[in-house]
N, C-alpha and C positions, 0 to 999 in steps of 0.2 A: 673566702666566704662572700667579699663583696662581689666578687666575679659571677657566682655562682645568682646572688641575686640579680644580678645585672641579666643575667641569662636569664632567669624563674620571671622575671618584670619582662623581656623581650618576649618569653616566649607566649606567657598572660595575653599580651598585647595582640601575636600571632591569634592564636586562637579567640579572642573577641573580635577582632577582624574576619576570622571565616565565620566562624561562626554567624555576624551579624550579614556578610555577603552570601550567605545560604538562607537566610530566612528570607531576605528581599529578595532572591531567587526565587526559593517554594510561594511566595507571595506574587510575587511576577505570574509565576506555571500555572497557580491556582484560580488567580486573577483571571488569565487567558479562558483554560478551559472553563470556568464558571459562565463564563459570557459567552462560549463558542457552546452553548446548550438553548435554541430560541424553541418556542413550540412547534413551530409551521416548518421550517426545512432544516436539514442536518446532513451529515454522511456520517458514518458508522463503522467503524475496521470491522471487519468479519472474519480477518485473516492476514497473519502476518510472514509466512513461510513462505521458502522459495516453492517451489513447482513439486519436489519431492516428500514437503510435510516434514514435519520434525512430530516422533522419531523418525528416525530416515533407515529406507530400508537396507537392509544388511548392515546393520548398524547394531549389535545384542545390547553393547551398554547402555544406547540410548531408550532402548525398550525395556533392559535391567532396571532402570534410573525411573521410568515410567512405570513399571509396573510394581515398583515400591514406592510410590509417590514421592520422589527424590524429584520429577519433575514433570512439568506438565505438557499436555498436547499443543501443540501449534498448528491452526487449520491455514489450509494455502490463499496466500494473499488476495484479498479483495475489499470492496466495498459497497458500501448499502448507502443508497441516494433516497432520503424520504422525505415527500411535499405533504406535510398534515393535513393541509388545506384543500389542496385537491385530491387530497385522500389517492395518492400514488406513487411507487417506490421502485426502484432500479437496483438490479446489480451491474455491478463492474469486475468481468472477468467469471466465466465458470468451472470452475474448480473441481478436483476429484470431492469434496468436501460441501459440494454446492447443496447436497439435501438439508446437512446440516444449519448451515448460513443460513438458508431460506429461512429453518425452521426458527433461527433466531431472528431474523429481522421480522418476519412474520410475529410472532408473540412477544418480542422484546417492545418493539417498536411501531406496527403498525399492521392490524388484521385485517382483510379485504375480501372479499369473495375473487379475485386474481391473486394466485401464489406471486405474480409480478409484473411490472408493467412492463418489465423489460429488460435483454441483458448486453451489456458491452463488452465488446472483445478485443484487443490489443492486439495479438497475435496468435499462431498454429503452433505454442507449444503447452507440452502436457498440462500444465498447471493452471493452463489460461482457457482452453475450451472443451477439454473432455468431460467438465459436469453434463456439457448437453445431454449427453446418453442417460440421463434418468430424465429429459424429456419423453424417450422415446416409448415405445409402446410396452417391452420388457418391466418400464416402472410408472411414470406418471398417466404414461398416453395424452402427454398434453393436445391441447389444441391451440394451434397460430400464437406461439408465445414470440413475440416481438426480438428477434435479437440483430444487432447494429453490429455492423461488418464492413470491412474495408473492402475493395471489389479483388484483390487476388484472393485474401479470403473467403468471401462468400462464390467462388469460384472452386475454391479447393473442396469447399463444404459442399456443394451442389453434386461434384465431381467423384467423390472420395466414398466408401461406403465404410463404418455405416452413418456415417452422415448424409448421405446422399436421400438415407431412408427416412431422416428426420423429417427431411424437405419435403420428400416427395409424399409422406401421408402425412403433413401438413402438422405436424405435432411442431413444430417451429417456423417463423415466418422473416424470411431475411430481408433485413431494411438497409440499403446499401448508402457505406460513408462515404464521403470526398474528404481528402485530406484539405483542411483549412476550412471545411465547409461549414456553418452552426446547423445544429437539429434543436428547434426547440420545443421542450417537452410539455412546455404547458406558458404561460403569461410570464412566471417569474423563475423560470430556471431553464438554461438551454448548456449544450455542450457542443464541445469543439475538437474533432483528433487533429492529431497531426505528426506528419512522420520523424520515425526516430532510426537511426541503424542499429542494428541485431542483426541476429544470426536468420536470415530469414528465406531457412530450406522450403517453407510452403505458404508462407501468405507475407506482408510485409509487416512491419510495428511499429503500430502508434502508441501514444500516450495521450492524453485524454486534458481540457479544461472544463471546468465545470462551473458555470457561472450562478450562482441563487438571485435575490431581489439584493443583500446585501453583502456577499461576500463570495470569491471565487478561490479555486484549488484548481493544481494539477497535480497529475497522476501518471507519473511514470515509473510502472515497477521493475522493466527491462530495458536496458541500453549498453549498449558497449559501452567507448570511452564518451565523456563528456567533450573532449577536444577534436573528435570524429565525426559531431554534430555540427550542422552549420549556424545555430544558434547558440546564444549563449547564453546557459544553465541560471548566469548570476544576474542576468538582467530578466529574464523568466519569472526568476523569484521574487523577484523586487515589486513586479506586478499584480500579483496574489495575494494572498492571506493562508494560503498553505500550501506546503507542496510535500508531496508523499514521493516520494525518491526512491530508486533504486539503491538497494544496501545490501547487495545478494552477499560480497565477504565483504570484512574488515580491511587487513590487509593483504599484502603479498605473500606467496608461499603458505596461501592457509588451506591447501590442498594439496595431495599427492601424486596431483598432475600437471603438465603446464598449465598456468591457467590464462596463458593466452589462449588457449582453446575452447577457455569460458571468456571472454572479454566482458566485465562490467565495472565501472565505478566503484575502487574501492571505499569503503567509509572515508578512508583516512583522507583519500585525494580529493575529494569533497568537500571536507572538512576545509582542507588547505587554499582550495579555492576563493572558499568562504572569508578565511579567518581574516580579511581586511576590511570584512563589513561589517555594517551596523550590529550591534546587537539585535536589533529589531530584524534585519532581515535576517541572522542565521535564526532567528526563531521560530520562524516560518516553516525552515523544515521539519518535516517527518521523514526519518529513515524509517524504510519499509520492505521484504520481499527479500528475507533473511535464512541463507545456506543454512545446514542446521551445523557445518562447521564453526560459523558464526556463533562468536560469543556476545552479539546483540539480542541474539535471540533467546536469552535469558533474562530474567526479570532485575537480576542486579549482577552486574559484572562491572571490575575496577575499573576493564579496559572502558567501558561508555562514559564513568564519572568525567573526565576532565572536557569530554565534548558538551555534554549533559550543561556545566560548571559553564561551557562558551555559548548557552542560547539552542544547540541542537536538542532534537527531541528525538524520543526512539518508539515506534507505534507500538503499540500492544490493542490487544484484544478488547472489543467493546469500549474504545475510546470513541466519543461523539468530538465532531467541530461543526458548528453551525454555521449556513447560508445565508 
């Protein structure tokens, strides 16, 4: 019997201990995002899936699971850049999904007589530039919508059809990047690429900083290995106030193919990278730009608690962090 108390008082003990390290936690998170909402600039998830959308196609259960609300849509990774002030707004990356986004950062956040001021593109694969085709004359027929390109890019783009037809009747206007180079967008917010390795069969890939009047992000949703890069990830972070990362899988073996053939940053190696640093700086991250094998890319899964629990964050949909 005394045993048994002795255990009933240890375990009491246990549990008012997480317990009270989970509230100053949600106190912490709450704290954070409370303050990362100012009126004048912000970024805005629009989207947190890898390049193929979650469901994913030829996927039944995923669309079984969707179409009995067992679970919901995930539109493909991006972000919405909006200055209140000078009343103008940016995407980041165009998406199969980019009408959609538009339509929310437009009425979420910020209405204009220009559906945008502008769009940025990392690299030539599917999930990052084939919204432009609803620039084209088939849907918007835009006119000179500003989009920011690296120069093999905006070479492929010019080159390629039917992108070549964006260009050429002027429904898109290509504003060529320098890697390391700033463009800045207006007095208090500028941005900066810079290259990263991937797989880069038609244009090369950056990843993006974004600096506001009081607070900078980066934005890298695709990268091979972190230790492939000539920089390093942990001093990157240390710089910013956010950083939206690549989180395409978890770990290893969470596909049925080599996935050396996909090379990215698993969570977990990330993580590990991390784990000798401040609290403060693994806070910083955002994992972002999630396989829909990926069990990140659900609203609550066990596997994120213990990262969750060390200071990492997981993006979801219509989170703001202010500039």
């Amino acid at each position: 019997m005394i045993k048994y108390l002795q255990f009933y008082s240890e375990f009491q003990l246990k549990c008012f201990v997480f317990i009270a390290l989970s509230c100053q936690l949600f106190s912490c998170n709450s704290e954070k995002y409370a303050n990362s909402e100012p009126s004048n600039q912000l970024i805005t998830i629009l989207g947190i899936a890898q390049d193929a959308g979650f469901p994913h196609i030829n996927n039944p259960t995923e669309w079984k699971n969707y179409n009995s609300d067992k679970s919901k849509k995930s539109l493909v990774v991006s972000l919405g850049l909006i200055d209140k002030k000078f009343n103008q707004k940016w995407l980041f990356e165009a998406t199969p999904d980019m009408p959609e986004q538009l339509h929310i950062l437009e009425n979420t956040w910020l209405k204009t007589e220009t559906i945008i001021d502008g769009v940025f593109l990392t690299h030539a694969h599917i999930g990052h530039y084939t919204g432009l085709m609803y620039f084209g004359r088939e849907a918007m027929g835009a006119q000179n919508i500003p989009v920011y390109v690296m120069p093999k890019m905006k070479s492929y783009l010019e080159q390629n059809g039917p992108w070549s037809q964006l260009v050429s009747l002027k429904n898109i206007q290509l504003r060529r990047l320098q890697k390391d180079s700033t463009i800045q967008l207006n007095s208090n917010l500028k941005v900066t690429p810079f290259l990263v390795p991937h797989r880069d069969e038609f244009s090369e890939t950056v990843g993006f900083k974004i600096e506001g009047i009081n607070k900078s992000a980066l934005f890298i949703p695709d990268i091979n290995k972190w230790d492939l890069w000539e920089t390093s990830i942990v001093e990157e972070v240390k710089k910013v106030d956010y950083a939206f990362l690549d989180a395409t899988f978890f770990k290893n073996g969470e596909i049925p193919r080599p996935m050396s053939e996909v090379p990215h940053p698993f969570i977990e190696e990330t993580a590990k990278l991390f784990e000798n640093e401040s609290f403060e700086t693994r806070s910083k991250i955002i994992f972002i730009h999630f396989n829909h094998s990926n069990p990140a890319i659900y609203p609550i899964h066990i596997m994120k608690d213990s990262l969750i629990s060390k200071g990492f964050n997981f993006a979801k949909q219509g989170d703001t962090f202010g500039l």
